[in-house]
Every structure is written in C-alpha cells, then in structure tokens.
N, C-alpha and C positions, 0 to 999 in steps of 0.2 A: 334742104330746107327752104327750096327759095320759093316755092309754092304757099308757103304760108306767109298768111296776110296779120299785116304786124297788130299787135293787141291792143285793144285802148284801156289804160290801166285807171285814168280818172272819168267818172262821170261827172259833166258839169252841171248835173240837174241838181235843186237843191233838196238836202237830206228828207224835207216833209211830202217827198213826192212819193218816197216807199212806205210811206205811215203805216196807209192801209194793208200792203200785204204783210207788214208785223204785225200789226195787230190779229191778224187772222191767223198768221204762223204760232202766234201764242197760243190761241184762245182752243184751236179747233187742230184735231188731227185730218190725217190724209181722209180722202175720200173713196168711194169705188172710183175714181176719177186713179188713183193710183196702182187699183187692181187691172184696170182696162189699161194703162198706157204698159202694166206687169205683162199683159197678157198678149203687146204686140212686142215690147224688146226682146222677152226671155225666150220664144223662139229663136230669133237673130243671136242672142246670145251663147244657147245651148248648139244650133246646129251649124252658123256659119263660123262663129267664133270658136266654135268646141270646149265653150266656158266651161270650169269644171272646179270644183270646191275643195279645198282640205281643209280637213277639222274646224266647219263652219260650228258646231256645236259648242263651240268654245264663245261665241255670243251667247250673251245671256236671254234666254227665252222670254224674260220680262224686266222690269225697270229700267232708269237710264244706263246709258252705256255711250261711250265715244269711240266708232269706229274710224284710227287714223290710219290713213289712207295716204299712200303714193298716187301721181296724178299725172297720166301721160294723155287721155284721151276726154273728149265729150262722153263717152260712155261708161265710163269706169263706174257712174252709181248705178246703172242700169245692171252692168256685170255684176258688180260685187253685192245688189242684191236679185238675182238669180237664183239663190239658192237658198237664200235666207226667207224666211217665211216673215220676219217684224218687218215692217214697213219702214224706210227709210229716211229722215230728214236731210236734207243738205242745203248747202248754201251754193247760190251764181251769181258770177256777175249784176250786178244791179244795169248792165246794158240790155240786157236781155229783157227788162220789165217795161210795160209802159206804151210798148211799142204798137202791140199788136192783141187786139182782146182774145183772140182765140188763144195762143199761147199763154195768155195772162190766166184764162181759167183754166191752163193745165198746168202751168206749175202750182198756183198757190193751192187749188185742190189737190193737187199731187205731193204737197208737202215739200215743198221747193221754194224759199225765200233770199232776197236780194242781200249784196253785200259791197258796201262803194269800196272798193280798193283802193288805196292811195288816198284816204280821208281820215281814216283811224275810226270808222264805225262804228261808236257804241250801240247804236241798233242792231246792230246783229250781233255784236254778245251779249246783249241783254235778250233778244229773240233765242239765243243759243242756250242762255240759263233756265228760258219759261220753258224750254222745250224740255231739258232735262228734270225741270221739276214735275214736269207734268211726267215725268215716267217713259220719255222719248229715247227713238233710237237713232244720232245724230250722228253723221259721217262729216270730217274734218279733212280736207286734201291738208298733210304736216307741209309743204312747201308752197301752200299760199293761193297757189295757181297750177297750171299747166306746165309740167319740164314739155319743153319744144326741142330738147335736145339728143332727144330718145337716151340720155340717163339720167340717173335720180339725180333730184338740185338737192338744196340744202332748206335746212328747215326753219321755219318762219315762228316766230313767237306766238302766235295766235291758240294752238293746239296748245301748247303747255299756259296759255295763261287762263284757257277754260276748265284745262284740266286740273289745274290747281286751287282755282275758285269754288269750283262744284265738289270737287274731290271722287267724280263719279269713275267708275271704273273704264278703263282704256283697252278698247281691244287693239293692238296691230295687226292690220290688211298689207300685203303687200298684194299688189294687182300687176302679175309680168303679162307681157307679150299686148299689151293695149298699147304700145307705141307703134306698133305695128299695121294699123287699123285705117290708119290712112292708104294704104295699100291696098284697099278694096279697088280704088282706080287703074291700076293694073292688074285687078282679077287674083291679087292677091290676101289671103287671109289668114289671122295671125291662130295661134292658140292660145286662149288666155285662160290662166290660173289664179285663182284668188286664195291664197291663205290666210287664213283666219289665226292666229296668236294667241295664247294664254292671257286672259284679263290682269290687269294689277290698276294699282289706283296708287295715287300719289298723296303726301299727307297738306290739308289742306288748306291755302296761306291765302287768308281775305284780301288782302292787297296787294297781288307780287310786285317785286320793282319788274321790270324790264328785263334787266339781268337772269331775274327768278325765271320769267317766262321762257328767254327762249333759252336756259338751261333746262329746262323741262321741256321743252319741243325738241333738241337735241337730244335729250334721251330718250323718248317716244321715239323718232324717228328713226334711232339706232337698232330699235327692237323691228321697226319696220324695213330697214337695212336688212339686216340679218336672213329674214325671211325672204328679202327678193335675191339675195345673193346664193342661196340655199338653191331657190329655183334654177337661178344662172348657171350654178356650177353642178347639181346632182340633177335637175330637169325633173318634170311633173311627175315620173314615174319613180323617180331615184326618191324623191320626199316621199308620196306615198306612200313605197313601201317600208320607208323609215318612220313613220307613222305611225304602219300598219304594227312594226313591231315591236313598239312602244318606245322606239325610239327618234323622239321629235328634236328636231332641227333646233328649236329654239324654245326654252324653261327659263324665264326672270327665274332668277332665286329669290326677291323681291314683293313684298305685299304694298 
C-alpha cells in the first residue's frame, strides 16, 4: 500500500463554494455529457475489466432507488453502471471541484456532485433527497469512502440515515475484484463483477438519532456483505449459475 498517496479528508474551502453545483444537482439531470463519458469507460470496463453484471434487473427500471455500494476503486460508479441503462448520481469528494473548469463541466453534467467529509454536510443530504424526489437513481459508497485496504471497512451512518428519511427503496451492490485495478501498472488486470441484490426499503423515521442511522447502514451493508462474500467464496461463475437456477445467494425475507 505504500504507493498510495494519503487522502485529504477535510476541505478548508468554505461550504458556499459548492452552492452552485447543488443547486444544479437538484434542479437538472445528467446530460449526453453522461452518455459520452458512458461511451469512453464502458469499453474499458467491458473489455479490460471483463465487467460483467448479475441480476442487474433487480434495479428498478424507474423511480428513486439507493444503490449501496462497496467502494475499493475511482471506478466503481463507472463499473457498476456498465450495465445498467438509468443513469447514475453519486457523490465525490468536494476536492475534486473548483479546481479545474473542464472536469467541472464533466461532473456536474455527468451527474456527479460534491460532498465535504469530515464537516457533516447537510448539502449533500439535502442534494441526496432532491435527487430521490425527483425520481433519481443514487449510488451511496455504505463505507463513507474508499477501503485502501483491499477488504471491506465498515459502514458509515450516512446510507441508513437517507435510507431512512426518504424511505426509498435499497438496492445492494457488491462490486468485487475493483481493488484490484491499481494493478493496471504492472500490466495487471482484475475481473470485476457487480451484483445487483433484491430491493427492500426500510420503514421511514423523519428524524433518526445517530444510533437509528448507522443501525441501518449496518444493515444495508450486511446485505452488501453477503453478496461480496458469495463472490469470494463460489466466484463469478459459481453465483451465476446459482442464479441461473433460481437459486440466488442472497433473499431479505424483509420488505
């Protein structure tokens, strides 16, 4: 790990420097701006990566939906939508904005909006709620950030305190083999699988305390568990074909 360059968890800019791309993340969906940056990763994804979907259908083809997600790579929204035909929202780092205008008008056209870490954000759950009201399809890394550790961290209250608020439905992603992806620099390249989970939705408490929240990101994230452990131990072929036979890895009993 010693190649990587340590993370800056606080922005010292102040919070009305990202105004403007929430206001735009609310107001306005992606653009062909999101179709065209679709149309240079999902090659890279399909043929270097050998990305490959299981029971993506289990996203709902329309309204909101929270896709949480495991989070080892820069890439993982790029993978995990590869196969999915809704367009994506996610949140970055807020170091990422400001910097540079050309990257500036590919995330916020691309449906990519800032998130200061280590501030406690209400603009980006309040960015996160307009999105789902407007009928959006929002991806939540459940562990906050990046594992650097190439295994899964643990999960962060954020995911169960939208998920509780909105009350909108949760799919679990587990995204394996993108810890691997740093390995391009020795010519090496990983296989990634994204599984896609049975929807459920939690029932929904306007104010959670703390506690509420990350009991509910602890249980998201277990369902997101499940499915990367499935991977680990049966491998992309072994789920598939338990899939294929109606017998899937992972069924909440749970509405």
């Amino acid at each position: 790990m010693a190649d990587l360059k340590p993370q800056q968890y606080k922005d010292p800019r102040p919070a009305d420097t990202f105004d403007r791309y929430h206001e735009r993340a609310r107001t306005r969906d992606p653009d062909a701006m999101y179709e065209l940056v679709r149309l240079v990763t999902t090659p890279v994804s399909l043929l270097i990566y050998r990305t490959r979907a299981i029971e993506v259908d289990n996203v709902p083809a329309s309204g909101p939906v929270i896709l949480a997600a495991n989070h080892f790579s820069n890439l993982d929204h790029f993978l995990a939508g590869a196969w999915l035909r809704r367009k994506i929202r996610f949140l970055a780092k807020s170091q990422m904005f400001g910097k540079n205008p050309v990257l500036d008008t590919i995330y916020t056209h691309g449906g990519v909006f800032p998130v200061r870490r280590g501030h406690g954000d209400e603009e980006a759950f309040e960015t996160m709620h307009a999105i789902l009201r407007r009928g959006g399809c929002l991806m939540i890394y459940c562990e906050g950030g990046r594992s650097r550790s190439g295994e899964l961290g643990k999960a962060r209250p954020g995911v169960g305190r939208v998920a509780l608020e909105t009350g909108a439905p949760v799919v679990p992603v587990a995204i394996h083999g993108s810890s691997g992806i740093r390995g391009w620099r020795r010519l090496k390249f990983p296989k990634v699988t994204i599984h896609y989970g049975q929807p459920f939705s939690l029932d929904v408490i306007e104010e959670p305390t703390r506690d509420q929240q990350q009991e509910a990101a602890v249980e998201i994230f277990g369902h997101v568990r499940e499915l990367y452990v499935e991977l680990e131990r049966e491998g992309r072929a072994g789920v598939i074909k338990r899939v294929r036979n109606g017998e899937s890895p992972h069924r909440p009993s749970y509405s």
